[in-house]
Backbone as ProteinMPNN parsed JSONL, in Angstrom:
{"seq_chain_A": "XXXXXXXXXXXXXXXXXXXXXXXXXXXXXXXXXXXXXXXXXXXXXXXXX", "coords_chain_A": {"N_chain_A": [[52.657, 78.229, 2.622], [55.417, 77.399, 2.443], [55.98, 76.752, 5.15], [54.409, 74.388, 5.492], [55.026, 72.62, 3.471], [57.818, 72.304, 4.475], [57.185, 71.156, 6.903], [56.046, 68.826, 6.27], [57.85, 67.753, 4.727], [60.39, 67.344, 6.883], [58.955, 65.197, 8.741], [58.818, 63.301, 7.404], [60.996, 62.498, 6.447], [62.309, 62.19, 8.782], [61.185, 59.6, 9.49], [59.127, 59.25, 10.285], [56.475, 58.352, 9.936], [53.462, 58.996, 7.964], [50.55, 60.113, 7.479], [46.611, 60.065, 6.563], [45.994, 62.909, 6.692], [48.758, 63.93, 5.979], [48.83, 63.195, 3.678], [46.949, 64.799, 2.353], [47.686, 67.273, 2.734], [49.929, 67.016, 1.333], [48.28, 67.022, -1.206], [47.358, 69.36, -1.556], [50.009, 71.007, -1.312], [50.553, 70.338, -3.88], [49.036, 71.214, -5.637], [48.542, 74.315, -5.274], [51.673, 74.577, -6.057], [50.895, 73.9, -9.014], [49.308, 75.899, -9.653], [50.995, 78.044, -9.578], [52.696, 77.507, -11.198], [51.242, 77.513, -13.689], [50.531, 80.217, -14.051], [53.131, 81.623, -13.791], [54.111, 80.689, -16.435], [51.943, 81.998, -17.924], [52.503, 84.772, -17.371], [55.068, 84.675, -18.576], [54.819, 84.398, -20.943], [53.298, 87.147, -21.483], [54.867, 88.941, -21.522], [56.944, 87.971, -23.833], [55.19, 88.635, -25.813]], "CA_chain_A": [[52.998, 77.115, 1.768], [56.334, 77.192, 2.666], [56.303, 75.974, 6.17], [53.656, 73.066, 5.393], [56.099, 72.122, 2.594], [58.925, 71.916, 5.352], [57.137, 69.935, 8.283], [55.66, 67.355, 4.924], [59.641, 67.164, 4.016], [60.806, 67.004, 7.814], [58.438, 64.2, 8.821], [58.782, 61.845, 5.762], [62.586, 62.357, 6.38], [62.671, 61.584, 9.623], [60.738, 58.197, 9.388], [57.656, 59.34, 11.6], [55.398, 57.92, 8.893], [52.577, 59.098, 7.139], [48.521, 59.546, 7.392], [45.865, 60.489, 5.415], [46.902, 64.644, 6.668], [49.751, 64.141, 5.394], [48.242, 62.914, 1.931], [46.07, 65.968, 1.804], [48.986, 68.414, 2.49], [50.811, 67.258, -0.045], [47.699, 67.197, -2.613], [46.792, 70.719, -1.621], [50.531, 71.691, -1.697], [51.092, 70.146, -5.505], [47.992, 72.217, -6.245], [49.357, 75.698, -5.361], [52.67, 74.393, -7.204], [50.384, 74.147, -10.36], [48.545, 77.186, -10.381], [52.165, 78.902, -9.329], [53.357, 77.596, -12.136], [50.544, 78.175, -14.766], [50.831, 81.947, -13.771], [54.363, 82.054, -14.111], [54.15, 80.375, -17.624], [51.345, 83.188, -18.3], [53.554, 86.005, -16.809], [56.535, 84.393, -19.585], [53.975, 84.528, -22.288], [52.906, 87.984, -21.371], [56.52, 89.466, -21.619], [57.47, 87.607, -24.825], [54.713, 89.362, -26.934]], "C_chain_A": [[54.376, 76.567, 2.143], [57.079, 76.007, 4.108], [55.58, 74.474, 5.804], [54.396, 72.078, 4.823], [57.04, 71.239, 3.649], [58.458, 71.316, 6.154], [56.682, 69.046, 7.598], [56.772, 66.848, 5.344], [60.25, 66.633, 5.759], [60.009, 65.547, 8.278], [58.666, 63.169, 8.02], [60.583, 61.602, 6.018], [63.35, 61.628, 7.546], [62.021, 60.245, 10.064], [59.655, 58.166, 10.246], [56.884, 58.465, 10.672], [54.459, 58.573, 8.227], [51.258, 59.221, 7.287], [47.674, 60.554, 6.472], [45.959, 61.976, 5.339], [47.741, 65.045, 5.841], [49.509, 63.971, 3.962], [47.548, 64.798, 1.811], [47.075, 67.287, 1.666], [49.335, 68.328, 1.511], [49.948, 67.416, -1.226], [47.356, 68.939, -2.587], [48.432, 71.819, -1.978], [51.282, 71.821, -3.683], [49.891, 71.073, -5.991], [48.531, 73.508, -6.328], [50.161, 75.449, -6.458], [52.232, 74.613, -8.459], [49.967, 75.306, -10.386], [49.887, 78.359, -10.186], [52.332, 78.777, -10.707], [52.807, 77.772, -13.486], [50.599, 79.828, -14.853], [51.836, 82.117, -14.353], [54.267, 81.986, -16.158], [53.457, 81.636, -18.357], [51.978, 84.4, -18.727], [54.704, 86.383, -18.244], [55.977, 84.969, -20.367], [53.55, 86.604, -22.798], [54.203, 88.863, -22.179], [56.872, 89.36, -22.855], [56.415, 88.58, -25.96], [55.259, 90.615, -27.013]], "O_chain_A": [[54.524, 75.345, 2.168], [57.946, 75.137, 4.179], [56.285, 73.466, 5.865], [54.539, 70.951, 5.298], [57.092, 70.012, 3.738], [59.306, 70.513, 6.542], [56.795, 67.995, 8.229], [56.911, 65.864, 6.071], [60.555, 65.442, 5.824], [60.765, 64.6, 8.06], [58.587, 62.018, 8.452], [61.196, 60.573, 5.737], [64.348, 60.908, 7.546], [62.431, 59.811, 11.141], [59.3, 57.165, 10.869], [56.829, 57.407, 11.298], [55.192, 58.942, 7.309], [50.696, 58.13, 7.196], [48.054, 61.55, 5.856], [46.009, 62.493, 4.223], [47.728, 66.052, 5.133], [50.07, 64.699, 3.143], [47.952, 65.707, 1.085], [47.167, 68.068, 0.72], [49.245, 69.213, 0.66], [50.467, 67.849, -2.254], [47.141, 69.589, -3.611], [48.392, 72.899, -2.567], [51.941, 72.62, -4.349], [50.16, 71.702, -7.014], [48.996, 73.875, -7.407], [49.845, 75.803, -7.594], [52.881, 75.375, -9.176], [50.337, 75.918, -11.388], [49.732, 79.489, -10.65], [52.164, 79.749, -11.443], [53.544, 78.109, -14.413], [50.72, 80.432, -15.918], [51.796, 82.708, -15.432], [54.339, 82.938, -16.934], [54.076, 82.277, -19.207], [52.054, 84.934, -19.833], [55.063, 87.443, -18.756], [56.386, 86.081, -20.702], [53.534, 87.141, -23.905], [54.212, 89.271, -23.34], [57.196, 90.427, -23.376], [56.962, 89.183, -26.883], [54.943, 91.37, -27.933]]}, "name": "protein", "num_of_chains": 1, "seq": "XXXXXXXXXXXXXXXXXXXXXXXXXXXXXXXXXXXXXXXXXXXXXXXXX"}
């Protein structure tokens, strides 16, 4: 996740442009992000009881 993240962010930064790859990366890496972060929220929840 990490690297995909970083050649998304490197490309877009350096003005290469964009194609439909690059769309899907980023929808597949905001996906992870969510289920990271529903877990975590879980994880909180877990703890607090």
């Amino acid at each position: 996740m990490g690297r995909a993240c970083r050649e998304l962010k490197d490309k877009l930064q350096d003005d290469f442009g964009s194609d439909f790859d690059d769309y899907q990366t980023a929808i597949k890496l905001y996906e992870k992000w969510e289920q990271l972060h529903r877990e975590t929220l879980a994880y909180q929840e877990e703890i607090e009881v």
